[in-house]
C-alpha positions in Angstrom: 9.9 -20.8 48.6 8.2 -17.5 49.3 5.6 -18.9 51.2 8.2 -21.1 53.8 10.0 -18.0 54.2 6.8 -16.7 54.8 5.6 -18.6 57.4 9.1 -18.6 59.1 8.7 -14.6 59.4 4.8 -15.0 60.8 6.8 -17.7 63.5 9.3 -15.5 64.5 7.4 -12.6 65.1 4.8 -14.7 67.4 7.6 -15.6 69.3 8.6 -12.4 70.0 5.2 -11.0 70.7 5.4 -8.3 67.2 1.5 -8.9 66.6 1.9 -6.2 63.6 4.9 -8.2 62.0 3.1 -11.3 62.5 0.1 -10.2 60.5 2.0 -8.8 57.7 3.8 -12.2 57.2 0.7 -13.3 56.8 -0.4 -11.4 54.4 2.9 -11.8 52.7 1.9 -15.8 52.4 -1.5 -15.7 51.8 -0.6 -13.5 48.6 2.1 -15.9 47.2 -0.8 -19.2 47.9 -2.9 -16.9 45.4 0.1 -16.4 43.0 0.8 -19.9 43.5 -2.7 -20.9 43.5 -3.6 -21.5 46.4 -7.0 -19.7 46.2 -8.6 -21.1 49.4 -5.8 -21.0 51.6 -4.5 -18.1 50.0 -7.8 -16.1 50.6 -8.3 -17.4 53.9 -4.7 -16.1 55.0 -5.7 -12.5 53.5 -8.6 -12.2 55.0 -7.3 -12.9 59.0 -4.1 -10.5 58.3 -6.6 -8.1 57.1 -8.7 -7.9 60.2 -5.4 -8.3 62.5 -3.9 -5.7 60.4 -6.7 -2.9 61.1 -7.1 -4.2 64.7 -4.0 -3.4 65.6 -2.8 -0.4 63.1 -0.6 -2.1 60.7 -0.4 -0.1 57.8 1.7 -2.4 55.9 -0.3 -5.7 57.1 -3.4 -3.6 55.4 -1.7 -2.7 52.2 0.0 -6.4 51.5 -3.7 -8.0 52.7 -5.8 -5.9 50.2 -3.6 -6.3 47.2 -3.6 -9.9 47.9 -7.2 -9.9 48.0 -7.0 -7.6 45.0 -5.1 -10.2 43.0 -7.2 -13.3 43.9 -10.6 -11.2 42.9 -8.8 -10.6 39.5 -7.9 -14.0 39.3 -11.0 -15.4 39.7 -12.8 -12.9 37.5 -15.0 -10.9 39.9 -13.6 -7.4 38.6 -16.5 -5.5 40.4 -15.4 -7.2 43.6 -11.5 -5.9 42.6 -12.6 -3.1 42.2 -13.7 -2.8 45.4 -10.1 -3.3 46.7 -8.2 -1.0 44.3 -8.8 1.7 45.6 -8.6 1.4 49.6 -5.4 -0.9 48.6 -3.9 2.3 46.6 -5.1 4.4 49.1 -2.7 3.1 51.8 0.1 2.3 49.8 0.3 5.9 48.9 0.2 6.9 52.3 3.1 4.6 53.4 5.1 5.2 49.8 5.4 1.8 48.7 5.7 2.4 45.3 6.7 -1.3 45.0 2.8 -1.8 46.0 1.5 0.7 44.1 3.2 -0.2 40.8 1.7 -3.7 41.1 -1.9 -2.4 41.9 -2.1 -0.2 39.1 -1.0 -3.4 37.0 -2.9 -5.8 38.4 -6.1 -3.0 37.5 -4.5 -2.3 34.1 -5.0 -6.2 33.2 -8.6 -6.5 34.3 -9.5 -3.2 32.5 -7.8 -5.3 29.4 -10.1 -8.5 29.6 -13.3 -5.9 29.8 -11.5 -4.5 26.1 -11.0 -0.6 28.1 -7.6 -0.6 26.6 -7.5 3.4 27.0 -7.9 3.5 30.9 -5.4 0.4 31.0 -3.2 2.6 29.0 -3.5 4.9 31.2 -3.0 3.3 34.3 0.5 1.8 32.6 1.9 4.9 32.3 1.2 5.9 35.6 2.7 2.6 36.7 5.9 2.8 34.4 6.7 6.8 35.7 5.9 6.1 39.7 8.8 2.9 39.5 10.6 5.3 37.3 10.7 8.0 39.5 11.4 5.7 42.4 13.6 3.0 41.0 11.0 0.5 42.1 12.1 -2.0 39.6 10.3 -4.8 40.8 7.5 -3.4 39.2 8.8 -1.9 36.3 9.1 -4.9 34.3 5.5 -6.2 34.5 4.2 -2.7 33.7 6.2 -2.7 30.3 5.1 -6.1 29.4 1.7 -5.2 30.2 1.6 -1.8 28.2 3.4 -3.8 25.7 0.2 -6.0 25.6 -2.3 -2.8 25.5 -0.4 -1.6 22.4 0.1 -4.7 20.7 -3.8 -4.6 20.5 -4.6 -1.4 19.4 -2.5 -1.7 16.4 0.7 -0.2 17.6 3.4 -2.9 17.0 6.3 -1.2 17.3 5.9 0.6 20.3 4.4 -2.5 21.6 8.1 -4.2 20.7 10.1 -1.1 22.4 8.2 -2.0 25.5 8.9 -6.0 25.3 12.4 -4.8 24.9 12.3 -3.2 28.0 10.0 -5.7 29.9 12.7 -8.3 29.1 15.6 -6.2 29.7 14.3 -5.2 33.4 13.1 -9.0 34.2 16.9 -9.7 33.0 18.6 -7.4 35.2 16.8 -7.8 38.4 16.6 -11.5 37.9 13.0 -12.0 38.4 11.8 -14.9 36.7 8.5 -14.8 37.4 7.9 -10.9 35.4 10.4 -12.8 32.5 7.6 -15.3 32.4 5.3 -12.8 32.0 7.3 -10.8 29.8 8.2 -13.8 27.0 4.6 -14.2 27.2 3.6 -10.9 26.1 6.4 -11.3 23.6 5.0 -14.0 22.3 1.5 -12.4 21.7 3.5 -9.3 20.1 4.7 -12.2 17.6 0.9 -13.3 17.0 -0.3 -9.8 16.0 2.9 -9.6 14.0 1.5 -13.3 12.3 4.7 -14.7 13.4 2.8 -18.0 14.6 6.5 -19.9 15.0 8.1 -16.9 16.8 5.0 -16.5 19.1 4.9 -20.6 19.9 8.1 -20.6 20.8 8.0 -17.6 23.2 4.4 -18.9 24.8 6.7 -22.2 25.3 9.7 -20.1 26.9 7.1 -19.0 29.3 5.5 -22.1 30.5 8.8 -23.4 31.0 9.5 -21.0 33.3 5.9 -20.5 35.0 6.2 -24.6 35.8 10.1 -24.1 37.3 8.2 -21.2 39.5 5.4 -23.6 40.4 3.0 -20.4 39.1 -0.2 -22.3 38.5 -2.3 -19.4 37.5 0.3 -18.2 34.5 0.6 -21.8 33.5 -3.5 -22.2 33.0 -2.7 -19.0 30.5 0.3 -19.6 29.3 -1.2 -23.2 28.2 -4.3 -21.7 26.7 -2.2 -19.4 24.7 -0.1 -22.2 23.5 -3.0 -24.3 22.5 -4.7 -21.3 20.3 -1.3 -20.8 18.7 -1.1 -24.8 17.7 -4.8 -23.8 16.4 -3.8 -21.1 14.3 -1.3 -23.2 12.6 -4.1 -25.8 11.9 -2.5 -28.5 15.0 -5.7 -29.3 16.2 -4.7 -32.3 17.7 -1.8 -30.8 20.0 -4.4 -27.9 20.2 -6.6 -29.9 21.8 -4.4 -31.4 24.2 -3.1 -28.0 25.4 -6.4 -26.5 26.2 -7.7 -29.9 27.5 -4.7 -29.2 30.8 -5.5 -25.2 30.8 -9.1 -26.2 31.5 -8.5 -29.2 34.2 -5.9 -27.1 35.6 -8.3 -23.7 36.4 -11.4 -26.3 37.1 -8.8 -27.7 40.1 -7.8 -24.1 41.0 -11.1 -22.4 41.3 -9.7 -19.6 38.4 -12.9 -19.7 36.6 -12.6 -16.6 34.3 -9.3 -18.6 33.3 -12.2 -21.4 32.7 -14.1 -19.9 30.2 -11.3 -19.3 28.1 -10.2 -22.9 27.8 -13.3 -24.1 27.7 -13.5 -21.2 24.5 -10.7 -23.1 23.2 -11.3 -26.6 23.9 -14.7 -26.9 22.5 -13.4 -25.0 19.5 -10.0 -27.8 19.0 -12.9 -30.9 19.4 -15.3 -29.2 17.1 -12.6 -29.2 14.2 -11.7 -32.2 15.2 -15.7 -33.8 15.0 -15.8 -34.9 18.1 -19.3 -33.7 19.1 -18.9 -34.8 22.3 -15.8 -33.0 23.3 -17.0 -29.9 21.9 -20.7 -29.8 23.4 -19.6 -30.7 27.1 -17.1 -27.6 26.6 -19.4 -25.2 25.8 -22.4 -25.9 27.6 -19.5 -26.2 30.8 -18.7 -22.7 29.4 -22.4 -21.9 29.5 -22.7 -22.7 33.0 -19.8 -20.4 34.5 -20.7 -17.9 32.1 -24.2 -17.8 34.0 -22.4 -18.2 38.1 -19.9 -15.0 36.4 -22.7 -13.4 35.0 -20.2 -12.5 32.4 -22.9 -12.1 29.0 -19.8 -12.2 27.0 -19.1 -15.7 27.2 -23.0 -16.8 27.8 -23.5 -15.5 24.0 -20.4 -16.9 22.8 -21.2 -20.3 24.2 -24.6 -20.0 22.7 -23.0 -19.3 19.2 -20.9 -22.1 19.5 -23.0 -24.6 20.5 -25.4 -24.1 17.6 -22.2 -24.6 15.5 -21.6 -27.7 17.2 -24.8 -28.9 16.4 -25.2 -27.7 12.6 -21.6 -29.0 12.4 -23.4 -32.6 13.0 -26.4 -31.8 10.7 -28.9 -31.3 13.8 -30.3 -27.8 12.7 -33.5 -28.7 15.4 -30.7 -28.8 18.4 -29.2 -25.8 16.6 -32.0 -23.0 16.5 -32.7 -22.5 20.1 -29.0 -21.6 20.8 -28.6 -19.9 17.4 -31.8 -17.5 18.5 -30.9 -17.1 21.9 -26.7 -16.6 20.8 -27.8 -13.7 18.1 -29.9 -11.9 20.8 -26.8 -11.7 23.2 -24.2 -11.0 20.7 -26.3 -7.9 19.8 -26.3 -6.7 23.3 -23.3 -6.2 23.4 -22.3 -4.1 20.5 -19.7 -6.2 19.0 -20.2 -6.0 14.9 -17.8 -8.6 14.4 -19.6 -10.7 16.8 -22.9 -10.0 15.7 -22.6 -11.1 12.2 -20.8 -14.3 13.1 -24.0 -15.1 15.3 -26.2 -14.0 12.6 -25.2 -16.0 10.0 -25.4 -18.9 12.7 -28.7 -17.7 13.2 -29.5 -17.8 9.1 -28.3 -21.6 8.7 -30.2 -22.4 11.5 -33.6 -21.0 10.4 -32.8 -22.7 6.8 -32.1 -26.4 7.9 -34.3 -26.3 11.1 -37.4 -28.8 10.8 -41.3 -27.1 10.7 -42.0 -28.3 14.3 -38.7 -27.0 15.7 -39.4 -23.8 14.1 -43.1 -23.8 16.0 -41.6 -24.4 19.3 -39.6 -21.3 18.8 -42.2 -19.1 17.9 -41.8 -18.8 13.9 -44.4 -19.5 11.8 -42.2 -22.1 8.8 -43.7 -19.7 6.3 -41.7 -17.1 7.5 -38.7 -19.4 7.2 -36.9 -18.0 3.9 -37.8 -14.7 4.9 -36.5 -14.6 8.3 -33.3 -16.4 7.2 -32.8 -13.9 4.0 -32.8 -11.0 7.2 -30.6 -12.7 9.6 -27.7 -13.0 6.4 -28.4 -9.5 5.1 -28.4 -7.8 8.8 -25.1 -10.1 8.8 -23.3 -8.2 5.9 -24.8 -4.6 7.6 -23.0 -5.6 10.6 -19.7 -6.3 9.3 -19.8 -4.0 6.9 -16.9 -5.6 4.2 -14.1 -6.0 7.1 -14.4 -9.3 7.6 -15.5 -11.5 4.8 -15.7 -14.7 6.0 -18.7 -13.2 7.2 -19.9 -12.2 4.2 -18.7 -14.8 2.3 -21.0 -17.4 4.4 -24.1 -15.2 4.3 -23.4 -14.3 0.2 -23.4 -18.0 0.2 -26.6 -18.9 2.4 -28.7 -16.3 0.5 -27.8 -17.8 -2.6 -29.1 -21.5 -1.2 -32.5 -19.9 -0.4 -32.9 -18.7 -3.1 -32.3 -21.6 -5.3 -34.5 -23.5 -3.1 -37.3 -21.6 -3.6 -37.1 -21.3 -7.5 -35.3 -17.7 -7.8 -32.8 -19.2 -9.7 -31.5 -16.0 -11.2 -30.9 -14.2 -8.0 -29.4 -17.4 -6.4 -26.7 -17.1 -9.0 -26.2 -13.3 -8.7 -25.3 -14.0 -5.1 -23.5 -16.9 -5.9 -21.2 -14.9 -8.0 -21.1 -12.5 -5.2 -19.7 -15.3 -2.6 -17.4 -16.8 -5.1 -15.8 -13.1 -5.8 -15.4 -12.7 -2.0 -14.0 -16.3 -1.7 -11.5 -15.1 -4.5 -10.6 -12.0 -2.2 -9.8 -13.8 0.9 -7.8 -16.8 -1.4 -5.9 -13.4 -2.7 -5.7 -12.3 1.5 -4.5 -15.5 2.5 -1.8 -15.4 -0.3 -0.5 -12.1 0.9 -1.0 -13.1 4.4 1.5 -16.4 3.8 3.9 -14.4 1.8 3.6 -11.7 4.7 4.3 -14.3 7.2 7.3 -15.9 5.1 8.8 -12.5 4.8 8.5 -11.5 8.3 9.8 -15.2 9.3 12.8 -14.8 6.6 13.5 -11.6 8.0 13.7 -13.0 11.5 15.5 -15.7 11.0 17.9 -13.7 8.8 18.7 -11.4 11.9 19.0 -13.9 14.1 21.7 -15.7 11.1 23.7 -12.6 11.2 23.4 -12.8 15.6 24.5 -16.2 14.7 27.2 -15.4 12.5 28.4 -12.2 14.5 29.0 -14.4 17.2 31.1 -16.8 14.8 32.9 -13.5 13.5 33.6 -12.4 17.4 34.6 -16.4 18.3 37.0 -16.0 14.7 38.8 -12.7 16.1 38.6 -13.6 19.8 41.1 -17.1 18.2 42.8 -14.8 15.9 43.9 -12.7 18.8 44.9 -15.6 20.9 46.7 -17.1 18.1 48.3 -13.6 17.9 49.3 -13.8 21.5 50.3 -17.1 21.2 52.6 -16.2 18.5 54.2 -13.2 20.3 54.7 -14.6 23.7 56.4 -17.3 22.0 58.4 -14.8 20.0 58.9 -13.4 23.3 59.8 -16.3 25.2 62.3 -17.4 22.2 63.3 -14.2 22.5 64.2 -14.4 26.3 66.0 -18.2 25.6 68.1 -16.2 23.2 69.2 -13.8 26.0 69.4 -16.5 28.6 72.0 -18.5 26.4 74.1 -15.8 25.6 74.1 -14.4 28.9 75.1 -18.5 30.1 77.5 -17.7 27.2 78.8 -14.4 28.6 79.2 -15.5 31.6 80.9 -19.0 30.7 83.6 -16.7 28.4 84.4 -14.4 31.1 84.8 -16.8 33.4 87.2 -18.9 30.8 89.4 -15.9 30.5 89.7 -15.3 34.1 90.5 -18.8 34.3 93.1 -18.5 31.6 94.9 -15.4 33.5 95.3 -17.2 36.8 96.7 -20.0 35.0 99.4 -17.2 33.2 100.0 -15.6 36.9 100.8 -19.2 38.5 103.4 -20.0 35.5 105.5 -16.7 36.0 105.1 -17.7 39.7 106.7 -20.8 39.5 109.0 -20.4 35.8 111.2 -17.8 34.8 109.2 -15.5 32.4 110.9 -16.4 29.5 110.8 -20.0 29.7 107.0 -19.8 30.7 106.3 -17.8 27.5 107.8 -20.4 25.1 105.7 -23.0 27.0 102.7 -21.1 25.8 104.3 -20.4 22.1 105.4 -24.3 21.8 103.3 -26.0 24.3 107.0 -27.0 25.2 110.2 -25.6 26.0 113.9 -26.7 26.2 116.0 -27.9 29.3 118.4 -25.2 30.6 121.2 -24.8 33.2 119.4 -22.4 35.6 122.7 -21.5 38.3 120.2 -20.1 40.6 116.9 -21.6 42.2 
């Protein structure tokens, strides 16, 4: 809709020769083919408002072009290049005021600061977006920058500011009646639920929100939204519908051209068909995930896909396929610092080396006497790297370092660390306990405040009948009230007139009777003939 209004705006102003208005409308359209997207036409729309904007001084034309651009950039994962347009974007829309324009910017920048994990200058960049629409009642804005900082807190631990900003996301998406930032917001309300380990509560919003993104016709936010509903149905172990989900988040950014969208649901999908054993499924996704990865030059996801396609491939028992992803995974996990990370790719790394064939070992450069050794350093350097905080980690290493060395005849240190990984296995069965208990609490809780919504609704529909049955009762007391007075004033009214009646009758008798015969008439209801000498 925004885009045929759009181009009716750019038509009108060619008609009437406003070259400036013309190339904002422009810009206006080109921005809502990206939102809706449209990448190609989108982009190519931004681009010839830009250069008619700064040909012939239109400020606005400028502003509108670049945060267009900005957005499309963000979309397709080229932050450097967004970067780029921040800040000459920002720049103008300062100097016109448009904090409408500059809210969104400082969003849009917060959100790709988020996927590079610099939650600090996103934070940062909220709060200067929530004050400016503050300041200025720019409330079009207001909404997405609470559901963003929302977002930023959620992952850094701090739930319950996190929910007071939902709250306020939702309440200013409700009141202006933009759809699109309530979208946004139920999905961020929905990943508030997920840190919370309310997996029901958090489907349910993700499903709110692609409801709504496909009644808007939002591509991009469905792609997401999809991808966040497929990883929920993962975490509650519904592979199957897991797999379906990221399956159309992936077709649906490989059709748009959002390819950092890609990589996640290519994440995603290979990870559904691999618990699935489907081999297949899974390998395509992640060397497809590979692939992009390299084009994005995003090391992130190269080292991921790495990792996960030596899973893939132990998964099947083919440690040979395995080792060269498992080597070259562990050595791009460490580069980039991520403990967590590291030691998943390690212990990868450690079953490879242990199952991998002699010749397969050669080819990569490891002499097969060095096997048990190198595999005993890749689980130890595992355990350094998580260091206790995540113990499926250490659990899996515990567990390959026993293997070794029962293979190779220690038999009393194999079942030292056998008892090791059996104690840790203990601890997370005791986790997991607490975890589901957690989770049934916190979904008995909710569900018990929304009963008592429930039932304070019933209360209020009891009191609102109670009153009208009060009402009822006293307007008909009333109205009997008023028949009352209505029949006695007929009453009244009939007696008065009787008796008026009854003296007109008296005055016509003395009229025509003398007065003594007319009052035995009335005494009798007769009276006796007499000699009357004068008539």
């Amino acid at each position: 809709t925004a885009v045929l209004f759009a181009d009716e705006a750019h038509a009108l102003a060619e008609r009437l020769g406003d070259v400036k208005s013309a190339a904002h409308a422009t810009a206006i359209r080109g921005t809502y083919e990206v939102l809706r997207g449209g990448l190609a036409r989108g982009q190519a729309d931004l681009n010839t408002a830009l250069e008619a904007s700064e040909q012939n001084g239109s400020l606005a034309g400028q502003v509108q072009a670049r945060l267009g651009l900005f957005i499309l950039e963000f979309l397709q994962g080229h932050s450097t290049a967004g970067d780029k347009e921040f800040e000459p974007a920002l720049a103008l829309a300062t100097a016109m005021g448009d904090t409408t324009v500059m809210g969104a910017l400082l969003v849009y920048r917060a959100m790709g600061l988020c996927n590079g994990s610099l939650l600090e200058q996103a934070m940062v960049l909220l709060d200067r977006a929530i004050a400016l629409g503050t300041a200025h009642s720019s409330h079009a804005s207001l909404s997405l920058a609470f559901s963003q900082r929302s977002y930023v807190r959620a992952c850094m631990g701090e739930l319950d500011a996190a929910g007071t900003d939902i709250d306020s996301a939702l309440s200013w998406a409700t009141h202006t009646g933009d759809r699109y930032a309530l979208s946004v917001a139920r999905g961020n309300e929905g990943t508030l639920h997920w840190f919370r380990s309310n997996m029901p509560k958090a489907l349910e919003c993700y499903l709110q929100s692609l409801r709504l993104s496909e009644q808007l016709v939002a591509r991009p936010d469905m792609v997401n939204t999809e991808g966040n509903v497929g990883k929920a149905y993962s975490v509650m172990d519904d592979q199957v519908r897991a797999l379906e989900y990221a399956e159309r988040a992936s077709n649906r950014a490989r059709e748009l051209g959002l390819h950092q969208c890609l990589l996640n649901s290519l994440s995603d999908l290979g990870n559904a068909a691999l618990a699935l054993k489907d081999l297949d499924k899974s390998s395509a996704a992640f060397k497809e995930m590979a692939f992009w990865a390299v084009s994005l030059n995003n090391q992130d996801f190269l080292a991921e896909a790495d990792v996960r396609m030596a899973d893939s491939y132990l998964a099947f028992e083919m440690p040979d396929s395995a080792l060269k992803y498992a080597l070259r995974g562990t050595l791009g996990m460490r580069k980039l610092e991520s403990s967590t990370d590291v030691g998943r790719a390690l212990v990868t790394e450690g079953k490879a080396l242990s199952a991998a064939s002699d010749a397969a070992l050669r080819h990569a450069g490891i002499d097969p006497k060095d096997r048990s050794s190198r595999a005993l350093r890749a689980y130890e350097d595992a355990i350094t790297a998580v260091e206790g905080f995540f113990d499926e980690v250490t659990y899996a290493s515990y567990l390959g370092i026993s293997t070794i060395h029962e293979r190779d005849g220690r038999f009393d240190e194999a079942l030292i660390y056998h008892r090791k990984a059996v104690a840790v296995h203990d601890s997370m069965l005791t986790a997991e306990k607490n975890q589901a208990m957690g989770e049934l609490q916190i979904q008995y809780e909710t569900e018990k405040k929304e009963q008592q919504i429930v039932l304070l609704g019933k209360d209020k529909e009891v009191q609102a009948k109670e009153i009208q049955k009060q009402k009822l009762v006293r307007n008909g007391f009333v109205g009997g009230f008023l028949v009352v007075l209505l029949f006695a004033g007929v009453f009244f009214a009939q007696r008065k007139r009787i008796k008026r009646e009854h003296a007109r009758s008296e005055a016509l008798l003395l009229n025509i009777l003398p007065e003594e015969v007319a009052e035995e008439l009335k005494a009798k209801g007769e009276a006796d003939a007499k000699q009357i000498d004068q008539v």
